[in-house]
N, C-alpha and C positions, 0 to 999 in steps of 0.2 A: 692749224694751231690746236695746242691741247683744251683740252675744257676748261681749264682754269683762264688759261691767254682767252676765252671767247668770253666769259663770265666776266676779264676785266674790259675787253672790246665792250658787251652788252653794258656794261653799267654807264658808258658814255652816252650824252646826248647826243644823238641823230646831226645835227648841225655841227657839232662840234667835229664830228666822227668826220665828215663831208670836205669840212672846211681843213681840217687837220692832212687828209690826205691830200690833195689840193697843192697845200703848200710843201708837201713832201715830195711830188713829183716837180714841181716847180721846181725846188731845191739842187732835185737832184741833174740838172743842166747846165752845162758849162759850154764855153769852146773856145779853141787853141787855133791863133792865127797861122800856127803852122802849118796846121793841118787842111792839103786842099775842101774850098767851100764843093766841091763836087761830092764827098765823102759824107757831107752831111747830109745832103740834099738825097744821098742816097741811104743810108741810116735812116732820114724820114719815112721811107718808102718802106726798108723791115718794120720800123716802131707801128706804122699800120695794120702790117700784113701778120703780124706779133698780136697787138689788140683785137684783130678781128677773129685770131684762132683763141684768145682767151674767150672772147664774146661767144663763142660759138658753142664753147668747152661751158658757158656761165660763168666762167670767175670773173663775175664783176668788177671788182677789186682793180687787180690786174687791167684788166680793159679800160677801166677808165683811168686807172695811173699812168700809164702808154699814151692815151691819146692826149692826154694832159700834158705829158713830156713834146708829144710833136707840137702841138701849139705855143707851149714854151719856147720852144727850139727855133721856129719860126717866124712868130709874133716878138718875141721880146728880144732872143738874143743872137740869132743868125742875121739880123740886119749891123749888127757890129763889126761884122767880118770885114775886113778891107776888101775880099773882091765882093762882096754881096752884089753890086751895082755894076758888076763887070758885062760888057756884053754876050760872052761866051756862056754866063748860067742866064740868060734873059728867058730861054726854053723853061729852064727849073723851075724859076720864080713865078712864070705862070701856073704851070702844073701847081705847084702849091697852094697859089694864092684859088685857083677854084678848087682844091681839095676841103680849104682851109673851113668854110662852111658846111662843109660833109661831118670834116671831123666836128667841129664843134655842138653840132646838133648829134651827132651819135655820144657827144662826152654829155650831153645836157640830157639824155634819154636812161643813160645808165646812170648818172647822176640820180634823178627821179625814183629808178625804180630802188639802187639803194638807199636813199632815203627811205623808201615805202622800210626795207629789206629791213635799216636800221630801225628804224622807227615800232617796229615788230619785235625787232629782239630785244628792243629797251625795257618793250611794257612786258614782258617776257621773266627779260631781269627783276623787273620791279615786284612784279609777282611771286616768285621764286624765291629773293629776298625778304620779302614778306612773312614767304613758311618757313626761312632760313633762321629770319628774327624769331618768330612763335616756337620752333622747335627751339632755338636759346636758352627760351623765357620759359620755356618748360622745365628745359634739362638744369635751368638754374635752379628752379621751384625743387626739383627733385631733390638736388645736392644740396640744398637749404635745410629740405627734410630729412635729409639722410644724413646732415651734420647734426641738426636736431634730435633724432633718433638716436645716432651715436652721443650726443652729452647725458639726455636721460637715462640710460641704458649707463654711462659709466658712473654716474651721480647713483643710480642705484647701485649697480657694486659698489659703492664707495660705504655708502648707509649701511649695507649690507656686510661689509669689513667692520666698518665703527661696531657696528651688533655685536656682532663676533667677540671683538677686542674686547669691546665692554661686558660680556657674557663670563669671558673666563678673569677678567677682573675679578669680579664682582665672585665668582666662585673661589677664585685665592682668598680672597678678604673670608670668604666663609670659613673656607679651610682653617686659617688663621684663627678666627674665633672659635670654631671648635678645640682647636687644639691647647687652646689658652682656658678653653670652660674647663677640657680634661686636668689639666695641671690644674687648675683651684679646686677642682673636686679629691682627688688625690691627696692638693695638700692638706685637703680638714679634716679626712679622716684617719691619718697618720698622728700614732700615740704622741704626747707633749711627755717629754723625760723633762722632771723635777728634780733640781740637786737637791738632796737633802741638806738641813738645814746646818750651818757652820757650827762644829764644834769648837769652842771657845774653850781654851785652858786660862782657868783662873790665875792669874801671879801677883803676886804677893811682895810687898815690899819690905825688906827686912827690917823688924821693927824690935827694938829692945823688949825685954821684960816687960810685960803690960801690967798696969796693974786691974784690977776687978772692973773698975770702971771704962777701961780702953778692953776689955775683952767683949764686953757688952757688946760695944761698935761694930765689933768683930761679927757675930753672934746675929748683929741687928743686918749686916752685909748680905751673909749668907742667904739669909733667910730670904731678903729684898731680893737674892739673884732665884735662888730656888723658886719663887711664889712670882714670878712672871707670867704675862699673860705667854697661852701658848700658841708655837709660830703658827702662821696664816700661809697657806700655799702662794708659792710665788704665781704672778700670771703668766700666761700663757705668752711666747714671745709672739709680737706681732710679725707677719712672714709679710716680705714686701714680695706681690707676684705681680709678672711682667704685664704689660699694660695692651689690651688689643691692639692691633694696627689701627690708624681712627682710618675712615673712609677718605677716598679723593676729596681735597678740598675746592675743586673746580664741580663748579656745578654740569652734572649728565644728563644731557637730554636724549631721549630716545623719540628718533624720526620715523614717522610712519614709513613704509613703502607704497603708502594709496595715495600719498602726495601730497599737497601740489608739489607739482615737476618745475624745475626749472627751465625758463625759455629762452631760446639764442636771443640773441638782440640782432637782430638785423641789417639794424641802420649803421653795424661797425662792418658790416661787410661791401666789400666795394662790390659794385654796379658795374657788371660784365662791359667791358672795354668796349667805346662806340667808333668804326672809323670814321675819322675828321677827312671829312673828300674835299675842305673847301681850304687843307695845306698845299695840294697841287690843283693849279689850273687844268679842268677838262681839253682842252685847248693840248695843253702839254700833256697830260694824258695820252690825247690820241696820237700825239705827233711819236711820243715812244713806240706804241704800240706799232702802230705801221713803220716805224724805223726799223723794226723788228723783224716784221713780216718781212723787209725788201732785202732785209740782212739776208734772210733765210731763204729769198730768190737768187742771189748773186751765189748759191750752192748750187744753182742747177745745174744738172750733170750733165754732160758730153758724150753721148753712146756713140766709141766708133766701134766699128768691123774690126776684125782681128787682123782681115786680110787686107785691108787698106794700105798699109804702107806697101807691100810686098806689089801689088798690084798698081801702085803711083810707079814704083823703083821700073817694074818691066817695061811700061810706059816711057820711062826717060830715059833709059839703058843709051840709046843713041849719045844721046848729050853726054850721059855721064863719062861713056867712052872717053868722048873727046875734052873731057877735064870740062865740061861749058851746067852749069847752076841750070834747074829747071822747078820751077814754081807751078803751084795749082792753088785752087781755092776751094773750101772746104764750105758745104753746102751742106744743112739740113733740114730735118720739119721739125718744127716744134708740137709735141704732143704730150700733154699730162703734165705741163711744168719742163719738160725735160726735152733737151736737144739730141737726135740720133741724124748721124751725118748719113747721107741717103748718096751723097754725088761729089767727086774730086773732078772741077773743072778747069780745064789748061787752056787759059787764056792765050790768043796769040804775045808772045813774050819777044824778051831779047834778055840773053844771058852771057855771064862773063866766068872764069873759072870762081870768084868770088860774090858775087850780084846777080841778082835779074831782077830785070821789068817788066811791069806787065803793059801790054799795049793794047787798043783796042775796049775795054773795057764796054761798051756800050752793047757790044754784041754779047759779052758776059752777061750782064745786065737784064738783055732781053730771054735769056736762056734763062735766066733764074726766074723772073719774074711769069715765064709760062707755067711753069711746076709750082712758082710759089716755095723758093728754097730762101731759107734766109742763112745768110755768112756769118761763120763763128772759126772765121778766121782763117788760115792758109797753113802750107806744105811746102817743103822745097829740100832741095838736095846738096849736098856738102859734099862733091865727088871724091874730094882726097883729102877732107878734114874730118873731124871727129865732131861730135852732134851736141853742138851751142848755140848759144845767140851771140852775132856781132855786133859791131854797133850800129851798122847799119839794119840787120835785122832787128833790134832793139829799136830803132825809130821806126821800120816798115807794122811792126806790131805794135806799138804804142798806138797807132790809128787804127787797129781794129779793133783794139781792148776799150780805149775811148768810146768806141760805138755800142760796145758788147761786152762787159765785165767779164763774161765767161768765154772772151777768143781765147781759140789756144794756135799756138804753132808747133806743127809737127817738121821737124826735121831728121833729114836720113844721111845715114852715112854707109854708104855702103863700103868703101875702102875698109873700112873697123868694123862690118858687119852690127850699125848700130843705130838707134833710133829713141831721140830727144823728141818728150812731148810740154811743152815750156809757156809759162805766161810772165807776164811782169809781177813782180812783186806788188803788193798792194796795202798800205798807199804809196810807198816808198820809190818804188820801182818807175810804177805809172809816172808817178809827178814828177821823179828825176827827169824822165827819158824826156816828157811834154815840156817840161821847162827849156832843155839844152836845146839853144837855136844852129848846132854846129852838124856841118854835112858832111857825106864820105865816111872815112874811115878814119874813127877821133877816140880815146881812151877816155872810157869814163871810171868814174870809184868804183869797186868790187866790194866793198865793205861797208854799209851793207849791201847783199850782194840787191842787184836788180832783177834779175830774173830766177826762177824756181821750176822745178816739176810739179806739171800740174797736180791737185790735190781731188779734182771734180768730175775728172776723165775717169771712165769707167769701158772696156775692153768688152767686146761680145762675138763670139764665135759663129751663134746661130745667126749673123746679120751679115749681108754684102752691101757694099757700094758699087757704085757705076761710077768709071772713069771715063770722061768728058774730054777729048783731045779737038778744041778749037784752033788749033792751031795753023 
């Protein structure tokens, strides 16, 4: 898992972690009456031989989800089978039932120590978290300060603009008034032109002969206009000049730049997002997490040889001759997570131009079980068809998918020089083919389809097989 996926693994309680896989492995057990109770009984025997090579590897995990699966398979839901009680598996059910305390103290031992495992990486977490918070509550402090820094810093350009503005204000307005001082100075010392004084022409109103006494009158006129006072200068015209601009009627304050500074406010800032861990149950927590991880085992890969088929086909050439199916089983080790097929073994069979069966199985059995090969499934040949699953091959591989997410079946075709490497569809596929109780040769829906090329197979040149002729 990436660092992030273990950081959310660590932040789980130890218990929850324990119990969460637990019922993950429990879960993942089922079984189909169809399917012979001999097949599972021998399935229990890989699920060991599977935990004991993770055990061996350390991946705790693993080992103890496997043996968790066989005691599930055993204890709880292999006694449902209609033949459980049959006397032909009587042999099985003992082997198991003294295995049964083997396993369960080896699942109580890795238990333990993952606990210690988990229990270490929680306080781990919790630590870590710790400086994960404090570098937070730093970086927040910072950005707090640095939002602060940026206000005062724009609040003083700001004062520092207002300055400005107000500077050449205040210089217009001067300008203004000088040039209004120069005009009134200008206008008082420019001469005052006085019109001279109106000449009046005297007229006279046409008056008969006067006699001595109306000339007097006359006489006494004259005289009265002549011996006037004499005229007085007119004054000076009043000159109306333009009036200064008055100053801004809003009152100007000028702000120091020494301060005080204005201060964030704080309390409008929200409080760095906290995660609420108590919206999902730890519990559920782990049950994804490990959903995760088992997701991510059902991708393990398949290493065959390159030469494999080519090396099965020389092997069955007889058969194929005679138009007669010839099957093998595909054998390998599990190492790193990862299956590389090591051995194609041909069980004593009986084949038909369309079928075969295998027979004899127990001596298969005991061949595998010396090497320690675990089955990921089988091989068989199509002498004069082209390379599919029938339907019969569709149920003979539905029981080994069942056992082994990752069986694959290789089929050969040599008539078409050609070579099918195929699993069931999943979930689709699987559940169809488990479900149908019908035998022989029977049509099922193709839409969707049930079977695919495998996606998990992976071809390697520098690798051989050994082909195993029990027959």
């Amino acid at each position: 898992m990436e660092k992030s996926e273990l950081s959310k693994a660590w932040s789980i309680d130890p218990r929850e972690r324990i119990k969460a896989l637990s019922e993950l492995a429990s879960g993942s057990v089922s079984i189909s009456h169809g399917i012979p109770i001999k097949r599972y009984y021998r399935s229990g025997v890989e699920l060991e031989r599977m935990a004991k090579v993770y055990e061996d590897e350390n991946n705790l995990e693993k080992a103890f989800f496997l043996y968790m699966k066989y005691t599930t398979l055993f204890v709880e839901c292999l006694p449902k089978h209609p033949d459980y009680k049959s006397p032909q598996t009587s042999n099985e059910r003992k082997v198991v039932r003294s295995k049964l305390k083997t396993i369960f103290d080896r699942a109580e031992f890795i238990k333990n120590n993952l606990t210690i495992t988990y229990a270490g990486q929680h306080k781990k977490w919790i630590m870590e978290e710790q400086i994960r918070k404090a570098e937070a509550e730093q970086k927040r402090l910072e950005e707090e300060a640095r939002i602060e820094a940026e206000a005062v810093a724009a609040k003083r350009a700001e004062m520092e603009r207002r300055e400005t503005e107000l500077a050449l204000e205040l210089e217009q307005i001067e300008k203004q008034l000088e040039e209004t001082r120069t005009i009134a100075v200008k206008a008082s010392e420019k001469p005052v032109v006085v019109p001279p004084p109106m000449q009046r022409q005297a007229t006279y109103p046409s008056l008969p002969v006067e006699t001595p006494a109306k000339q007097s009158n006359t006489s006494s006129f004259n005289e009265a206009f002549n011996m006037r006072s004499p005229a007085t200068p007119l004054a000076a015209p009043s000159l109306s000049l333009p009036s200064a601009p008055s100053a801004p009627s809003a009152h100007i304050q000028i702000i120091s730049d020494t301060g005080p500074f204005p201060t964030v406010d704080r309390s409008t800032k929200p409080a760095a997002p906290q995660i609420d861990r108590s919206t999902k149950p730890a519990t559920l927590a782990a049950s994804d997490m490990f959903a995760e991880m088992m997701t991510q085992d059902s991708q393990r890969a398949v290493i065959i040889p390159s030469s494999l088929p080519d090396k099965f086909l020389s092997v069955c050439l007889d058969n194929t001759q005679k138009n007669v199916e010839t099957c093998g089983i595909l054998a390998a080790k599990l190492t790193a997570n990862n299956f590389t097929i090591t051995h194609v073994i041909l069980p004593k069979q009986r084949g038909t131009p369309d079928s075969c069966q295998t027979l004899a199985e127990e001596e298969l059995f005991e061949y595998q079980d010396k090497l320690d090969l675990i089955t990921v499934g089988w091989i068989h040949t199509h002498p004069t068809q082209s390379a599919f699953l029938s339907s019969v091959d569709l149920h003979t591989h539905c029981s080994y998918q069942l056992m082994l997410r990752e069986a694959i079946a290789i089929v050969c075709a040599p008539k078409h020089n050609s070579t099918g490497i195929f699993s069931l569809t999943d979930p689709h596929g699987l559940d169809s083919v488990s479900r149908c109780t019908k035998t022989g040769f029977h049509p099922h829906p193709t839409i969707p389809p049930l079977f695919e090329d495998c996606k998990h197979v992976k071809m390697d040149s520098s690798l051989t097989a050994q082909v195993i002729d029990l027959r």
